[in-house]
Biopython code that builds the backbone (N, CA, C, O; Angstrom):
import numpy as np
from Bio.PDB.StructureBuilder import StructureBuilder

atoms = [
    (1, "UNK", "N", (-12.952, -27.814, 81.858)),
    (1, "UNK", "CA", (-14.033, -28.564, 81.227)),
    (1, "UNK", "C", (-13.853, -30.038, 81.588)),
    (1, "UNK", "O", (-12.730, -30.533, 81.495)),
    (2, "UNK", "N", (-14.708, -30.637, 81.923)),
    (2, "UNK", "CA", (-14.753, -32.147, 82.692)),
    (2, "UNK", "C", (-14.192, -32.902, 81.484)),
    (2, "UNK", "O", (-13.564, -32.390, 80.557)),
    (3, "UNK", "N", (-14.438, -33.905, 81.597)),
    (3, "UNK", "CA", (-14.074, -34.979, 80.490)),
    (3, "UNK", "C", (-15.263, -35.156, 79.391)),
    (3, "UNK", "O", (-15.419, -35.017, 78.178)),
    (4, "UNK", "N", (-15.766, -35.418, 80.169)),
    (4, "UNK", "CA", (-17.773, -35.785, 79.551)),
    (4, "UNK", "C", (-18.101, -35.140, 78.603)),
    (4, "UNK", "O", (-18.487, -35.660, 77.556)),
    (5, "UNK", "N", (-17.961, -33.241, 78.889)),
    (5, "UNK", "CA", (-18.144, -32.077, 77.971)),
    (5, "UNK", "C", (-17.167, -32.219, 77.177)),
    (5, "UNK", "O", (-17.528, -32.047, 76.013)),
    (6, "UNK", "N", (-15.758, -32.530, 77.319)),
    (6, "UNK", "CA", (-14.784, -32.356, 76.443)),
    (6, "UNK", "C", (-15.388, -33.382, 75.187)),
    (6, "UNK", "O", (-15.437, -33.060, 74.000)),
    (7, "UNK", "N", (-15.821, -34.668, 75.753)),
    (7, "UNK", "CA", (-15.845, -35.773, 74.537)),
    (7, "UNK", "C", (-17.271, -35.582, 74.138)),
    (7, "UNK", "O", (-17.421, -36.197, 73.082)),
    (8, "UNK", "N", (-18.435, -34.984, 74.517)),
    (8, "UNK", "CA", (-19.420, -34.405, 73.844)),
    (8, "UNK", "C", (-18.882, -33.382, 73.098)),
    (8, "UNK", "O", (-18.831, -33.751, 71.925)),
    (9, "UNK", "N", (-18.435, -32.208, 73.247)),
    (9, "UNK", "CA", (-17.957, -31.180, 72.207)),
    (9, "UNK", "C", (-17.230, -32.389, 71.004)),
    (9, "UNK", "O", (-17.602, -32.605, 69.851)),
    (10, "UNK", "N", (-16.258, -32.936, 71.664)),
    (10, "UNK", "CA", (-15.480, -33.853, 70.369)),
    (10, "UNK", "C", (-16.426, -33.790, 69.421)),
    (10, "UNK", "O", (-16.598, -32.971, 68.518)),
    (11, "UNK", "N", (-17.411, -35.385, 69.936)),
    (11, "UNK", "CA", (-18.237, -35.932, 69.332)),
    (11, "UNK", "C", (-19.214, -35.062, 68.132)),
    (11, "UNK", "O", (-19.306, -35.253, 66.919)),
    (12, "UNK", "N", (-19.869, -34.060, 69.010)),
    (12, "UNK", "CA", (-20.216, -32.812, 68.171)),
    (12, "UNK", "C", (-19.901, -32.248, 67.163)),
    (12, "UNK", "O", (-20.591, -31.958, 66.186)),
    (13, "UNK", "N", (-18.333, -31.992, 67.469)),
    (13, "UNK", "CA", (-17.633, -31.593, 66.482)),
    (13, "UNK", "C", (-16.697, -32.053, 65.351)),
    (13, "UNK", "O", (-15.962, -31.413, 64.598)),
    (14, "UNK", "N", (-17.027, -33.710, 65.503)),
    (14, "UNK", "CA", (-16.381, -34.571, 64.807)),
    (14, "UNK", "C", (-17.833, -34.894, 63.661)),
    (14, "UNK", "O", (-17.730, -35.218, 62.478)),
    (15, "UNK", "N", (-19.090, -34.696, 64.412)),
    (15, "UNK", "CA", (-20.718, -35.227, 63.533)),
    (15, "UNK", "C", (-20.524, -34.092, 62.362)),
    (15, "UNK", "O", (-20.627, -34.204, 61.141)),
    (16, "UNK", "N", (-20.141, -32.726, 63.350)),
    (16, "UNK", "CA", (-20.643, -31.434, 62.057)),
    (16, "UNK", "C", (-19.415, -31.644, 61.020)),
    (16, "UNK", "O", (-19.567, -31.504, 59.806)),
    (17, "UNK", "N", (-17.930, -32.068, 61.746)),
    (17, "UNK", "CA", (-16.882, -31.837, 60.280)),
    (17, "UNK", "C", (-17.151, -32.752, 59.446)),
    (17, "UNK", "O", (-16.743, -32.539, 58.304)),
    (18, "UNK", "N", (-17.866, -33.989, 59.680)),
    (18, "UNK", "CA", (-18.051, -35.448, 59.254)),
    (18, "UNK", "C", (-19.336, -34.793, 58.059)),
    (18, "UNK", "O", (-19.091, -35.086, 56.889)),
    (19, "UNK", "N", (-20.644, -33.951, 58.298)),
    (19, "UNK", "CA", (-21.548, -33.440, 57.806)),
    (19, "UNK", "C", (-20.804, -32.403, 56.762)),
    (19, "UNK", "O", (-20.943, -32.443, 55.540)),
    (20, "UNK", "N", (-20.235, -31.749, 57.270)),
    (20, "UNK", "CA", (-19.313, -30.791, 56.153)),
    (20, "UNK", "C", (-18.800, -31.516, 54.722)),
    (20, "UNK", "O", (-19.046, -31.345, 53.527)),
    (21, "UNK", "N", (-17.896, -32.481, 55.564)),
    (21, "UNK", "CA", (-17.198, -33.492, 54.224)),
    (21, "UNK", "C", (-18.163, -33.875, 52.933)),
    (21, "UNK", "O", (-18.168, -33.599, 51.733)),
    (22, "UNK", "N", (-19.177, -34.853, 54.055)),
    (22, "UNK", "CA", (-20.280, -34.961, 53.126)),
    (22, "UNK", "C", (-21.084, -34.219, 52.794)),
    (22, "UNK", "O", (-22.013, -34.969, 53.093)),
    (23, "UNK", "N", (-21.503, -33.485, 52.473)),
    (23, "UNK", "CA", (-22.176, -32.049, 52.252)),
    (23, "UNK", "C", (-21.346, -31.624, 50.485)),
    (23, "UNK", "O", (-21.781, -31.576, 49.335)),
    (24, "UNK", "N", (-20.060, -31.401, 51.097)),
    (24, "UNK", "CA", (-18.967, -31.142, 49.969)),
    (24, "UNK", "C", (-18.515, -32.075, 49.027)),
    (24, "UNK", "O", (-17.468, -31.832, 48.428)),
    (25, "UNK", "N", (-19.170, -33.155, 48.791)),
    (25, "UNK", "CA", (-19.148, -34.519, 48.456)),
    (25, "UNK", "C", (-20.134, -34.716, 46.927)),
    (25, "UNK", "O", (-20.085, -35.161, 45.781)),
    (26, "UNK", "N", (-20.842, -34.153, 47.719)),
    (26, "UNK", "CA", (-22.085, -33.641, 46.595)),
    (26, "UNK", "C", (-21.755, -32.518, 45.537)),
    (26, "UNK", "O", (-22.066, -32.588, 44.348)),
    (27, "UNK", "N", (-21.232, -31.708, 46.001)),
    (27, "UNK", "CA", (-20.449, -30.507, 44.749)),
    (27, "UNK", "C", (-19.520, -31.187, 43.416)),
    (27, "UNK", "O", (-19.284, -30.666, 42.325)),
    (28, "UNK", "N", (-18.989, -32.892, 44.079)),
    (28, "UNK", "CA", (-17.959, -33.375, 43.042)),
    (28, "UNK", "C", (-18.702, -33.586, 42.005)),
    (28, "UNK", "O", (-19.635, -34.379, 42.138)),
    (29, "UNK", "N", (-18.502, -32.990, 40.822)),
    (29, "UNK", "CA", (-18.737, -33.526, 39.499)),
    (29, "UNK", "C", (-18.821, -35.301, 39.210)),
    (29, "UNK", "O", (-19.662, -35.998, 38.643)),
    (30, "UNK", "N", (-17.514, -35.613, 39.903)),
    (30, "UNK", "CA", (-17.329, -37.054, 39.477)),
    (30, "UNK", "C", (-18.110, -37.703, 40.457)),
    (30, "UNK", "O", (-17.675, -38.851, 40.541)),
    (31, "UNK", "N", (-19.110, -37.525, 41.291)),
    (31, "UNK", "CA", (-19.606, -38.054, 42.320)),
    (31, "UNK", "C", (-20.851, -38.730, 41.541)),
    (31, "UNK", "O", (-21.782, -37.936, 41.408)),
    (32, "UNK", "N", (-21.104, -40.132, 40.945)),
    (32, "UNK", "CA", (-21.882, -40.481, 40.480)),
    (32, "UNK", "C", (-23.208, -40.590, 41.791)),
    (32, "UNK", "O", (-23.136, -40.030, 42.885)),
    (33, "UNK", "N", (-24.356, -41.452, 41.309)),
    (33, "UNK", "CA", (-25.104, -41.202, 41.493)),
    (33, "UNK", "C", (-25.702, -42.260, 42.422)),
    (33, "UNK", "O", (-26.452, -41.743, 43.250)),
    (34, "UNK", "N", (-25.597, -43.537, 42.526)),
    (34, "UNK", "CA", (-24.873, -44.663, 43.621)),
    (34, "UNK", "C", (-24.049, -43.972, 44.704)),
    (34, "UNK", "O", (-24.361, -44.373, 45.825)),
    (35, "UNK", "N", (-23.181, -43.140, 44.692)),
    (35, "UNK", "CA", (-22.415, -42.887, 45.542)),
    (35, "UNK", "C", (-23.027, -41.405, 46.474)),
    (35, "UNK", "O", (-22.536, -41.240, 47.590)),
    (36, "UNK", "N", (-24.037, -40.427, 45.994)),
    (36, "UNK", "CA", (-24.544, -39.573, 46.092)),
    (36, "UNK", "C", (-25.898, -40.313, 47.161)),
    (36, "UNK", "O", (-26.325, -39.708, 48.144)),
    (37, "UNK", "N", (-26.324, -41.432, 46.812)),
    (37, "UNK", "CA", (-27.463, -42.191, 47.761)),
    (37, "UNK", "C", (-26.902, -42.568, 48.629)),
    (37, "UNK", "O", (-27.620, -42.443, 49.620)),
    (38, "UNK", "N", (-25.731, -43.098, 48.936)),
    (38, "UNK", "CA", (-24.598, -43.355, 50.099)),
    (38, "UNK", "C", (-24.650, -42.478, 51.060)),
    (38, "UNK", "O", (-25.210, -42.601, 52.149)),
    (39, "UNK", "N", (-23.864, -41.288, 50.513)),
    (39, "UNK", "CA", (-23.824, -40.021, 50.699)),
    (39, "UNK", "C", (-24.835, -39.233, 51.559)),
    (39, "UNK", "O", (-24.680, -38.621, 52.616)),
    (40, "UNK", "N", (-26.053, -39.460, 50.685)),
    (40, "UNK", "CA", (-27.242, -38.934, 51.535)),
    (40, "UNK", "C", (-27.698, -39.834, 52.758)),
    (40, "UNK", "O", (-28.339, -39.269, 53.644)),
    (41, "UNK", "N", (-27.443, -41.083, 52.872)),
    (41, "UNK", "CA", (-27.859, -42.069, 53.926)),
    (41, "UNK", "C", (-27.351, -41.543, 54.999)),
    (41, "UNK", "O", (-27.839, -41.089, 56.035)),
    (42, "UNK", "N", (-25.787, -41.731, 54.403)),
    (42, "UNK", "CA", (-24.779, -41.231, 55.714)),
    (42, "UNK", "C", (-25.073, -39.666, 56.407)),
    (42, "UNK", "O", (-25.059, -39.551, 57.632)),
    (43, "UNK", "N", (-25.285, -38.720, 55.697)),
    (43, "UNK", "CA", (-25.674, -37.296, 55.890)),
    (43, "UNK", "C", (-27.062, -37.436, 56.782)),
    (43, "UNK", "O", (-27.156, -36.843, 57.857)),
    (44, "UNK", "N", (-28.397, -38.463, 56.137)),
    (44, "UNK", "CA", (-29.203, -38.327, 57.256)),
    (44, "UNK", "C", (-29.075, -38.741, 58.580)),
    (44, "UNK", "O", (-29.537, -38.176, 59.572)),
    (45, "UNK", "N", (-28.197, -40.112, 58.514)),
    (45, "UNK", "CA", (-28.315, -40.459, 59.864)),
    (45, "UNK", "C", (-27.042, -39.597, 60.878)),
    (45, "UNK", "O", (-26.858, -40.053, 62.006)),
    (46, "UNK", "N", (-26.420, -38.684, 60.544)),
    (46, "UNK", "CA", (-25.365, -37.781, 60.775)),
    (46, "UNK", "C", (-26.204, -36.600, 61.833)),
    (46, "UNK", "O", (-25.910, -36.108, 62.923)),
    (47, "UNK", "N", (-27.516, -36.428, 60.785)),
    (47, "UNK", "CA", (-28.320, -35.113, 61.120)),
    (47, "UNK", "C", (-29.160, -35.606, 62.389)),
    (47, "UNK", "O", (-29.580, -34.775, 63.195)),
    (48, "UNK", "N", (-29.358, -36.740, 62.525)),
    (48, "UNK", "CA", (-30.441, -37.696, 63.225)),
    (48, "UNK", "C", (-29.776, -37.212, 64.591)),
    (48, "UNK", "O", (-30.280, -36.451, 65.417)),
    (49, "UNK", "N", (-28.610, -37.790, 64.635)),
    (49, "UNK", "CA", (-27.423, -37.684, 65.640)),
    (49, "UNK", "C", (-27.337, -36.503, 66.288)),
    (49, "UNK", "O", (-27.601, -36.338, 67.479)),
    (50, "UNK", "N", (-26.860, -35.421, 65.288)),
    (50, "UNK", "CA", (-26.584, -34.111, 66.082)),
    (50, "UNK", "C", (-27.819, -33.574, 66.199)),
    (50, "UNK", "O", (-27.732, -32.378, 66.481)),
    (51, "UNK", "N", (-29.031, -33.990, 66.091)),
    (51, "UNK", "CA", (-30.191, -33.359, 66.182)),
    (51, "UNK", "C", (-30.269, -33.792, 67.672)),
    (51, "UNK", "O", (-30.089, -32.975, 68.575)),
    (52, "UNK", "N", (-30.545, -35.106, 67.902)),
    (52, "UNK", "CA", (-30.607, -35.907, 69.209)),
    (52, "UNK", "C", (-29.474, -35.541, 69.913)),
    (52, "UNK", "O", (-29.787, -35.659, 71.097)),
    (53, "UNK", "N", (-28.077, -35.078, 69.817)),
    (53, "UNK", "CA", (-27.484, -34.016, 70.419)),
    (53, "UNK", "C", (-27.721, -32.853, 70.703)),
    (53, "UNK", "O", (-27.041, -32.410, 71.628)),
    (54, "UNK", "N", (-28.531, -32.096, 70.193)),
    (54, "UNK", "CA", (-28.975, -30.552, 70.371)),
    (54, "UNK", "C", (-30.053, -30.679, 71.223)),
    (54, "UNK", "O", (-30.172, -29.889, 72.160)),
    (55, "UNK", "N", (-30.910, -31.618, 71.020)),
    (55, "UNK", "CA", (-32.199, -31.897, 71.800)),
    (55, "UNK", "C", (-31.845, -32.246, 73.358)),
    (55, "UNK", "O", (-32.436, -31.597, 74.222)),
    (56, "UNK", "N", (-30.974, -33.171, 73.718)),
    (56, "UNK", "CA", (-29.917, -33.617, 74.548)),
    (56, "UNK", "C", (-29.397, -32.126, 76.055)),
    (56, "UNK", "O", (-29.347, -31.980, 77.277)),
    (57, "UNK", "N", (-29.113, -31.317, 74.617)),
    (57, "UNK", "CA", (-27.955, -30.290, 75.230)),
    (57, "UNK", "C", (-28.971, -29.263, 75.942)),
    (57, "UNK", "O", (-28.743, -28.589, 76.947)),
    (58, "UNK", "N", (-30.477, -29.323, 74.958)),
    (58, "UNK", "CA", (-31.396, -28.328, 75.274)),
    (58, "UNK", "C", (-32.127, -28.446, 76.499)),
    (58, "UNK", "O", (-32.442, -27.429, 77.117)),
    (59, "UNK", "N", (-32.573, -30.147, 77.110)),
    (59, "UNK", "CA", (-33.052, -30.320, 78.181)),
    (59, "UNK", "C", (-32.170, -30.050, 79.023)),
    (59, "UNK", "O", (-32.388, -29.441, 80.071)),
    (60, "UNK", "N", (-30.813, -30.581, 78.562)),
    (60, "UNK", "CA", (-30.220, -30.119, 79.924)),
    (60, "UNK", "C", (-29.957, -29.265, 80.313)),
    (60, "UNK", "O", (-29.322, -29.477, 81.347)),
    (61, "UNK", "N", (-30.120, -27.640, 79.982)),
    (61, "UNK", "CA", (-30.040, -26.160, 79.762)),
    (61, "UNK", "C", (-31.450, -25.753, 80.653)),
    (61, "UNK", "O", (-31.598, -24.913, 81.541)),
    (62, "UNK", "N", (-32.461, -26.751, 80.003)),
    (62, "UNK", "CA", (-34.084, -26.078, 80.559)),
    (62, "UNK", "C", (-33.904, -26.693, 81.902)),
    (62, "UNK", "O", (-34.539, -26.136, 82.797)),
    (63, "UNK", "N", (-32.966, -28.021, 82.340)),
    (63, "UNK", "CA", (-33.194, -28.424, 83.883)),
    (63, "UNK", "C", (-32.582, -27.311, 84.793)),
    (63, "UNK", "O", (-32.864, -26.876, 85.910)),
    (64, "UNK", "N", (-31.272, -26.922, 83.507)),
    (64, "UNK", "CA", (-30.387, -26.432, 84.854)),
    (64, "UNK", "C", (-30.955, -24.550, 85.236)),
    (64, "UNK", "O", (-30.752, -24.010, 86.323)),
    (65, "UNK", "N", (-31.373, -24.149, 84.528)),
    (65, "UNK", "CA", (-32.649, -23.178, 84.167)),
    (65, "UNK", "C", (-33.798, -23.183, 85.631)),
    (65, "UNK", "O", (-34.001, -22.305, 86.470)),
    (66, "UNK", "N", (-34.281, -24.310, 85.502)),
    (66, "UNK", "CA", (-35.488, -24.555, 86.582)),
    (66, "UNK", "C", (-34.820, -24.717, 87.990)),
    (66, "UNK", "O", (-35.431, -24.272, 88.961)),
    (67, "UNK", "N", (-33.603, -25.326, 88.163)),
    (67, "UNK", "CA", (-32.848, -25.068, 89.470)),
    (67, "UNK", "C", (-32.639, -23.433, 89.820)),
    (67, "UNK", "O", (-32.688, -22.745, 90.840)),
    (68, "UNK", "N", (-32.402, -23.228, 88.528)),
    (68, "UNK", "CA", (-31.632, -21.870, 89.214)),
    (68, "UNK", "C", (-32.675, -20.558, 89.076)),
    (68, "UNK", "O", (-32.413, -19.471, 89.591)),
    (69, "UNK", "N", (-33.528, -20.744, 88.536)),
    (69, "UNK", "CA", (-34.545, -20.217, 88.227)),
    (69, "UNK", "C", (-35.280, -20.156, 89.084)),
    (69, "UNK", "O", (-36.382, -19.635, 88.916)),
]
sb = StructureBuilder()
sb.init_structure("model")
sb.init_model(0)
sb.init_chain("A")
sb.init_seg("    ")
for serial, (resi, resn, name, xyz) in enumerate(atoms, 1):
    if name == "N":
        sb.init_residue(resn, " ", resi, " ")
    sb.init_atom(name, np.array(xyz, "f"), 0.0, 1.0, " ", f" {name:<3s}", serial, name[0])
structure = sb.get_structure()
């Protein structure tokens, strides 16, 4: 695996454990409600990310598709 893919998978997989945390963040009882709007900021712009990663991963699937296709 090149470098490029290695630090995209990272990255990937550092957005979804990062989404997990916060996700599980929200289950705390003691997680007031200031900190829950945080929470959700960070979670959307998280989703923004790996969305624009998936979108990313998908053109480049449909190019390599039309070569070989």
């Amino acid at each position: 695996m090149s470098n490029k893919k290695a630090t995209s998978f990272t990255n990937y997989k550092q957005m979804s454990d990062e989404l997990d945390e916060i996700l599980a963040k929200f289950d705390n009882p003691d997680t007031d409600i200031e900190q829950s709007i945080e929470y959700y900021k960070s979670a959307v712009e998280l989703i923004k990310k790996i969305e624009n990663y998936l979108n990313t991963a998908k053109n480049h699937i449909e190019q390599i598709d039309k070569k070989t296709g």
